[in-house]
C-alpha positions as CSV (number, residue, x, y, z in Angstrom):
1,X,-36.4,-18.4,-71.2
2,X,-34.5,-16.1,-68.9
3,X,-30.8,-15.8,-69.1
4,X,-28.2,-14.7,-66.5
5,X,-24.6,-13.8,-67.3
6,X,-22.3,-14.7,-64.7
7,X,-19.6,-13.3,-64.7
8,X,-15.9,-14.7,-63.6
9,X,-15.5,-14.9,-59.6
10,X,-19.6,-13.3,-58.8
11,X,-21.4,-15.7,-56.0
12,X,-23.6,-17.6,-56.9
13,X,-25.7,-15.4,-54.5
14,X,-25.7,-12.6,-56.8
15,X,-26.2,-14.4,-59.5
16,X,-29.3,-15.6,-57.6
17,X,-30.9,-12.2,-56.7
18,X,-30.1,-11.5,-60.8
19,X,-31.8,-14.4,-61.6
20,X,-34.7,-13.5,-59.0
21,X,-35.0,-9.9,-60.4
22,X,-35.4,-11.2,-64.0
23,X,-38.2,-13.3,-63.3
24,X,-39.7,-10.5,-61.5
25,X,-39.9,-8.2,-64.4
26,X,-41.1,-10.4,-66.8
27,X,-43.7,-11.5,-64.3
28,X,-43.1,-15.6,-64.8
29,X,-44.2,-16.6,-61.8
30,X,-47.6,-14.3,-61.7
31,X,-47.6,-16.1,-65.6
32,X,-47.7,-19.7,-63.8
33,X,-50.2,-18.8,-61.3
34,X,-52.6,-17.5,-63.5
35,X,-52.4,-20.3,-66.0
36,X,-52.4,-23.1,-63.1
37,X,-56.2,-23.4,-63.2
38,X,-58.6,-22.4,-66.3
39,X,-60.9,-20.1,-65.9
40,X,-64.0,-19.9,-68.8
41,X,-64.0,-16.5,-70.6
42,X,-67.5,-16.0,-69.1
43,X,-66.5,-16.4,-65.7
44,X,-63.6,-14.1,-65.6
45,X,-65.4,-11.2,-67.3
46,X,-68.3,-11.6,-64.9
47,X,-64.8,-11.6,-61.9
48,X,-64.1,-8.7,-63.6
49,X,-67.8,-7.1,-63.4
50,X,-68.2,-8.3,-59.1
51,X,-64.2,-6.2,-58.6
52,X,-65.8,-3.6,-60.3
53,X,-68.8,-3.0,-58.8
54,X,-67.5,-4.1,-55.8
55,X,-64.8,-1.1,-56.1
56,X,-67.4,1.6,-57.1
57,X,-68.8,0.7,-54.1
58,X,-66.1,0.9,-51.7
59,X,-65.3,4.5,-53.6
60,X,-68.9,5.8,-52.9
61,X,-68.7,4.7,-49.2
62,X,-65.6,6.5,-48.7
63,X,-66.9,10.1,-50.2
């Protein structure tokens, strides 16, 4: 869970962009997207595979 201290008289906009910035670092809301939809351990490994060779690819191309 992600805390802000507010301190006496601070907007409630800065408290906002503290509260932004925290979930930013800890990467929540990249956390939520990843978990929204399973993906099998298979499939993400083969993902992984296709960026890779995908990437090697591009590399090659550009030299």
């Amino acid at each position: 869970m992600i805390i802000v201290d507010v301190k006496d008289g601070e907007s409630i906009e800065r408290a906002l962009k503290k509260f932004k910035r925290k979930t930013d670092k800890a990467g929540v809301l990249r956390e939520v997207r990843r978990r929204k939809h399973y993906v099998k351990p298979s499939v993400a490994r083969r993902n992984e595979f296709l960026k890779a060779v995908y990437r090697e690819k591009k590399r090659l191309q550009a030299h």
